[in-house]
Each structure stands twice: as structure tokens, then as C-alpha cells.
C-alpha positions in Angstrom: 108.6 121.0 70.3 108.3 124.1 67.8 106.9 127.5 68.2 103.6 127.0 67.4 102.0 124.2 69.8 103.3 124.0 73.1 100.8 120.8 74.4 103.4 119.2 76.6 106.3 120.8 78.6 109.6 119.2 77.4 111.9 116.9 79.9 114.6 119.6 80.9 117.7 117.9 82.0 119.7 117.6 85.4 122.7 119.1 85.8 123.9 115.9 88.3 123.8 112.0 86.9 120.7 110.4 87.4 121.0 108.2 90.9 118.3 105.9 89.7 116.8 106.0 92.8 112.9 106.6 93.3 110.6 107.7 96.1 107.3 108.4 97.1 106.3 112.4 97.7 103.7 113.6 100.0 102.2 110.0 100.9 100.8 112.1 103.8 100.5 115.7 104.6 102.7 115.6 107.3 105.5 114.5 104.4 105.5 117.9 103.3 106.3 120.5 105.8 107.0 124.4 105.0 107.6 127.1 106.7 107.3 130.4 105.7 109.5 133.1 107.2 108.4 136.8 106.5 111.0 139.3 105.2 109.6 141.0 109.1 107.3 140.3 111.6 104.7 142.8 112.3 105.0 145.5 114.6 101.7 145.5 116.5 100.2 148.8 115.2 98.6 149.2 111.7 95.1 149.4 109.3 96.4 145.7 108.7 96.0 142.9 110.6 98.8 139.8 110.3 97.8 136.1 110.4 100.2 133.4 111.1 98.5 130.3 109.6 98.9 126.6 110.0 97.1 124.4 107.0 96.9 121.1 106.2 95.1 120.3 102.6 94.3 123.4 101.4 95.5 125.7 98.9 96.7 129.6 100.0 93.7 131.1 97.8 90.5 128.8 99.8 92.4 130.0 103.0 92.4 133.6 101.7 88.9 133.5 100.4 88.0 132.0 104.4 89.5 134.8 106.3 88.1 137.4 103.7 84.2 136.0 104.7 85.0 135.6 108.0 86.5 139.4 108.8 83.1 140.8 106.8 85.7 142.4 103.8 86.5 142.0 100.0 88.5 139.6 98.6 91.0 142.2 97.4 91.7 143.1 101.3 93.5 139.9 102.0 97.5 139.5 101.0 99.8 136.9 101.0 103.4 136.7 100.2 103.1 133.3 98.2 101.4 130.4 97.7 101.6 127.2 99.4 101.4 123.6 98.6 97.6 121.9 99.3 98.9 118.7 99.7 101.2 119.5 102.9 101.7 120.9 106.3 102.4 124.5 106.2 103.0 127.8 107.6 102.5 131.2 106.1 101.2 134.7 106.6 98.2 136.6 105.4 97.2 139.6 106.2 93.6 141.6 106.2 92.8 145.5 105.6 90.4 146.6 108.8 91.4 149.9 109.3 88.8 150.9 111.4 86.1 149.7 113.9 86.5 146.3 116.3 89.2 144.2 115.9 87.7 140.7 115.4 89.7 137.4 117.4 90.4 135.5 114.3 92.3 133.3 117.0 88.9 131.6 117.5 88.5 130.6 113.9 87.6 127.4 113.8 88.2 125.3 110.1 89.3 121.5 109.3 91.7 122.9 107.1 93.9 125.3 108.8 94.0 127.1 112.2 95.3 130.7 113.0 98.3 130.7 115.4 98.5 134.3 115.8 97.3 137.7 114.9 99.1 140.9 115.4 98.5 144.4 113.1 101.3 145.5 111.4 101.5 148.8 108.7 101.5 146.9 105.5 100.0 144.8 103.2 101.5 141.9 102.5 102.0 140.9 98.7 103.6 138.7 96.6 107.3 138.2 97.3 107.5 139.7 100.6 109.4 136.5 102.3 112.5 136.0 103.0 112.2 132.3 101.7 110.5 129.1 102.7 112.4 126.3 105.1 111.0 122.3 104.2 111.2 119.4 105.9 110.5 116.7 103.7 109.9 112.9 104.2 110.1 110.7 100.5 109.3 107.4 101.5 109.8 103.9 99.3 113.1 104.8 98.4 114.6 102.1 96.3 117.8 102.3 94.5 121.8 102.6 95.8 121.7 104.8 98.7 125.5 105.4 97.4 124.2 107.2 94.7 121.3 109.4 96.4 124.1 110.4 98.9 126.4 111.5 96.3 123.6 113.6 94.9 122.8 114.8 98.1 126.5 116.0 98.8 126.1 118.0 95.4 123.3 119.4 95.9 124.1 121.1 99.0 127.8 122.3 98.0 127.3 123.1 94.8 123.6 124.2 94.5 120.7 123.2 91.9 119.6 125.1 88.4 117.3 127.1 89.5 114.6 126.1 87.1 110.6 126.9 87.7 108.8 124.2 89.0 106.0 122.3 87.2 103.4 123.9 88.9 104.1 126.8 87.7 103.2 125.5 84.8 99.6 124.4 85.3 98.1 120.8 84.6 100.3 119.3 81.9 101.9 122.4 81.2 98.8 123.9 79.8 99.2 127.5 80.6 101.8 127.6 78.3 99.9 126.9 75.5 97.0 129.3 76.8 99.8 131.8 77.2 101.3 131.3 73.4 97.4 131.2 71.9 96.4 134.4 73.8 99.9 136.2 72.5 99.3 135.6 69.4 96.1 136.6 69.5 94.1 133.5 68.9 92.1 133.9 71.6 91.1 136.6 74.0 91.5 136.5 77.7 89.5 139.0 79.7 90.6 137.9 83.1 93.6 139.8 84.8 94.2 137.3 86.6 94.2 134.3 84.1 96.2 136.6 82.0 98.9 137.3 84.7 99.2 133.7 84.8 99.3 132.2 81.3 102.0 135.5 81.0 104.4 133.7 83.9 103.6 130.4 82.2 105.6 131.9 79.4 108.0 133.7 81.1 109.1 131.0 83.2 109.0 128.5 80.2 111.9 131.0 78.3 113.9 130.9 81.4 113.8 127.0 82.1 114.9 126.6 78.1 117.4 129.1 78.4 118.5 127.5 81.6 118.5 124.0 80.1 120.6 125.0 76.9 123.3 125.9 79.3 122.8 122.4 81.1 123.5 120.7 78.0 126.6 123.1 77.1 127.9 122.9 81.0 127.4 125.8 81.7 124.5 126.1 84.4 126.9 127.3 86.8 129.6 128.6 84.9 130.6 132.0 84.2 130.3 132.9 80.2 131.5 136.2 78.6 128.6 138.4 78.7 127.2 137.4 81.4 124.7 139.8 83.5 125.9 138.2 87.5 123.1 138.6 90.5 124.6 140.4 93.9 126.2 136.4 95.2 128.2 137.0 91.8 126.2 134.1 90.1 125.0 133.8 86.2 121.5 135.0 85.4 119.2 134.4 82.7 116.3 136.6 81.1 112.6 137.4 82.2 111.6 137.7 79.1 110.3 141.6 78.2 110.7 144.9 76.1 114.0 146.4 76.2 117.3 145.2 75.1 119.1 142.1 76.5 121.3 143.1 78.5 124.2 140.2 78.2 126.5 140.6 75.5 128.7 137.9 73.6 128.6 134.5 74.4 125.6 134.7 77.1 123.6 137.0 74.6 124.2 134.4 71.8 123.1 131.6 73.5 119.6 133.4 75.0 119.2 135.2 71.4 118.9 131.5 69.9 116.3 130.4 72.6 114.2 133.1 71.9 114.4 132.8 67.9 113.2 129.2 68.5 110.3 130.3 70.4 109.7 134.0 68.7 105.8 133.6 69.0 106.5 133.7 72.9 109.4 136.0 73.0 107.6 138.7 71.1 104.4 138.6 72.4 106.1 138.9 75.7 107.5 142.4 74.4 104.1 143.8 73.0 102.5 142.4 76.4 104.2 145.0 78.2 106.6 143.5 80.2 110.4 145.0 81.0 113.5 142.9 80.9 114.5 141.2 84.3 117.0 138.9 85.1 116.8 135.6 87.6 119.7 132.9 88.9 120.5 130.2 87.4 121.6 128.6 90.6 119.6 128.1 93.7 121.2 127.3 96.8 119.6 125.3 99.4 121.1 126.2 102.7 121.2 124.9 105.9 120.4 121.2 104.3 120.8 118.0 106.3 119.4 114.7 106.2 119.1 111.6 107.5 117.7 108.0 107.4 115.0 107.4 109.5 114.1 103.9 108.3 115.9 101.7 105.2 113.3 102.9 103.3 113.0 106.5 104.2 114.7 109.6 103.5 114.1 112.5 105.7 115.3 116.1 103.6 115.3 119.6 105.8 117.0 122.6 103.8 116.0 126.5 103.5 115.1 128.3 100.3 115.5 131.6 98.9 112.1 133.6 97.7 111.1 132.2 94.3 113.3 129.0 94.5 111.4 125.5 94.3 111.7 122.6 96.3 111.0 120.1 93.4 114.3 121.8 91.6 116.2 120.2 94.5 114.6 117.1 95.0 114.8 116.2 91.1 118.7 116.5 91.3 118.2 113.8 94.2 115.9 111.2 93.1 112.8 110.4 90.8 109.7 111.3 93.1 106.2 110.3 92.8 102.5 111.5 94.1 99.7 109.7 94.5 97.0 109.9 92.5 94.7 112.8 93.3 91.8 114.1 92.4 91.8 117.5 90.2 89.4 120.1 92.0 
């Protein structure tokens, strides 16, 4: 890939040998279980009401766009810390703006999709990012391959962690935001929605990081200290968001992200003159609390916790090869 078409995302690399083992992902719904847990729950007072959620096949934004018609109010006066997979069982917060007049029993909501399993007002509105993290319980069935093997990965996954790498999704259908994001930074075409903008922009962003991130893969270094590094508060290596301002590693780490960004200079820059500032994210996720078990030969039952931002796919991928059936794009 070179800087100027980027019309399929590149295969990063693992940082654990393949197992050669392959599964099935999200057969069913119920495969897929997540559970959102806020960074507080509300307090019972407040111009916001708080919605704990239950869906099953839909997507956060249909469920937002629900609760928005069904309290009588805006779009804009619904929040939500993240969003969910559609294909899955899952648990997560909203929360509406009625500051005033009768509070309306969205208890009694009634939808094929989802179901509301409590409401309570709280002070805030939620946004993006306010969650402590997201705990999965995942079922991958059709596992062929050495179980030997998957166990080993298993074992490394959970002592040693997983690069922390964005997941596809972020990424958009076949990695297309990316190239979006590269032909609207340099200005080849014009994109007038915030909101397609704001995404094609973390397209790019998180596409910087994952090559960054991959480099050190190849080098060993994922989960290694360098000199120059820039550590998060568990005393862990980071790598850049890209943005305006100086890098703030030094020798050896500021080398090696120097060279990404030289290699991909269209996105790097643009990312400056976009207006965005320098940040820094792990290169390591750690799953915690993870356990797992066989529930038939051919079955492989996952359960782990996940910090804010952190992908389940990152930690399956270390595992096995997974697949999803084939669904239709709407």
C-alpha cells in the first residue's frame, strides 16, 4: 500500500503464532453477549433520564433514534457512551434530556428489537466514552484445529495481554473510510457532514495507530519498553493519535512513529491541518477476568472484561481465525 490509494486495509500481524484453528462468530445472537458497565449509575434525580437497554439485532444508533420518537424530543437529546454490536445480545445505557414536564414510563416500550430494563434520572448526559468498559461472553462454534494450540493462545492472551489494535469496524466496509478520510484530507473531495467527517477523521487516526502498532509487532516490540517511549498510568508503551503538536517520544520510539508517518504523509498531515491535538493510546490491552471452557468438542465458550476503547476481535484474532455468516448490508 502507498500514500496515495488506500482501497483495502492491509493484514496487520499477530503478535502470538497462528494456532491454525478456525471458528464460527455470532452463528446466533445469543453467541455474542456484552455488557456494558457505566463509569456510575445514576443517582435518581436529574434533567436526564437513564435507560438500561437490552437489544438483540440492532445497532446503538436505530435504538437511539427509537427512544428519541418515542420521548416526543430531538435526536441530539439522546446519549450513549458507545456503540454496540447489531449482530448480538447486549446491554448498554442511553440517556434522554426531559428536563421538565411528565416523566414518560419508557418501561412499557414495547419493540422486537430491544426492551428497556430500567429507567432512573441521573444529572448528566451520557457521551461517548463514559464506561468503564464492556464484559463478553462469547460462544465461537465449529472449532476445528489442535485444541493444544488454541489453549496455548488462550493462556497468552490472558497473562500477557493483546496489541491493542482498532478493530475492523472501525474501519467501515472494506476499510473504505480510510480512503474517504485520505480523499477528503487532501482535498479531493468535500464532506459537509460533521458527522461523516468525524468518522472518515478516526478512520485515519486509528489506521496510523494500527501501522504504528504493527511495525513494532514485526520488530518485537508490541509490548516492550523502547527508549523514548511516552508509558500510560499501568506503565505500558503507547503510540500516537495522530494530531498538531510535537511527538512527544523521543529516540528510538520517535524514530520508528516518524517513519510510519513519512510513509503515509498525506494522512499524517492532513491530520494536523484538520485540527486535531496529539494524543497517545496503549499498545497493550488486557482482557481481565478471562476464563473459558469447552462446552461441546466443537465449541468454545470465551468470557473476559475490557477496558473503554479496547476490542473484542483484537483478542479473539490472537486466538483463532473467526468467521460470520453472510449478511446482508443495510
Amino acid at each position: 500500500m502507498n500514500d496515495t490509494q488506500y482501497t483495502t486495509l492491509p493484514q496487520w500481524p499477530n503478535a502470538y503464532p497462528a494456532s491454525g484453528a478456525s471458528a464460527t462468530l455470532k452463528h446466533l445472537n445469543e453467541d455474542f453477549i456484552v455488557t456494558e458497565l457505566p463509569l456510575q449509575p445514576p443517582c435518581g434525580e436529574g434533567e436526564h433520564i437513564w435507560l438500561e437497554i437490552e437489544k438483540n439485532g440492532a445497532n446503538t444508533a436505530f435504538v437511539a433514534q427509537q427512544l428519541a420518537e418515542a420521548a416526543k424530543v430531538q435526536d441530539v437529546n439522546v446519549g450513549y457512551a458507545g456503540l454496540k454490536d447489531r449482530y448480538a445480545i447486549t446491554r448498554q445505557w442511553f440517556s434522554i434530556y426531559l428536563p421538565k414536564g411528565e416523566t414518560p414510563d419508557l418501561t412499557q416500550l414495547q419493540h422486537p428489537e430491544f426492551k428497556v430494563l430500567s429507567q432512573s434520572r441521573h444529572v448528566k448526559k451520557l457521551r461517548p466514552g463514559d464506561l468503564q468498559g464492556n464484559r463478553f461472553r462469547i460462544l465461537l462454534r465449529d472449532v476445528s484445529g489442535e485444541r493444544d494450540s488454541i489453549e496455548a493462545n488462550l493462556k497468552a492472551v490472558a497473562s500477557q495481554g493483546v496489541p491493542n489494535y482498532f478493530g475492523a469496524q472501525r474501519f467501515g466496509h472494506g476499510g473504505g473510510n480510510v480512503e474517504q478520510g485520505r480523499a477528503m484530507l487532501a482535498r479531493e473531495i468535500r464532506v459537509r457532514n460533521p458527522k461523516k467527517k468525524g468518522i472518515y477523521l478516526s478512520a485515519v487516526r486509528s489506521f496510523v495507530f494500527n501501522e504504528v502498532l504493527a511495525l513494532r509487532i514485526q520488530q518485537g516490540l508490541w509490548s516492550k519498553t523502547v527508549p523514548g517511549d511516552v508509558m500510560d498510568a499501568a506503565g505500558r508503551p503507547t503510540g500516537p493519535l495522530w494530531g498538531r503538536g510535537r511527538v512527544s517520544t523521543t529516540e528510538q520510539a520517535q524514530a520508528l512513529e516518524n517513519a510510519v508517518a513519512e510513509r503515509h504523509a498525506t494522512l499524517c498531515e492532513g491530520m494536523e491541518f484538520a485540527g486535531l491535538d496529539q494524543e497517545r493510546r496503549s499498545l497493550v490491552a488486557s482482557p481481565a477476568d478471562m476464563a473459558w471452557e469447552w462446552p461441546q468438542a466443537d465449541q468454545l465458550a470465551v468470557t473476559f472484561f475490557l477496558p473503554a476503547g479496547t476490542y473484542a476481535t483484537s483478542v479473539l484474532d490472537e486466538i483463532l481465525c473467526t468467521t460470520e455468516p453472510e449478511r446482508r448490508l443495510d
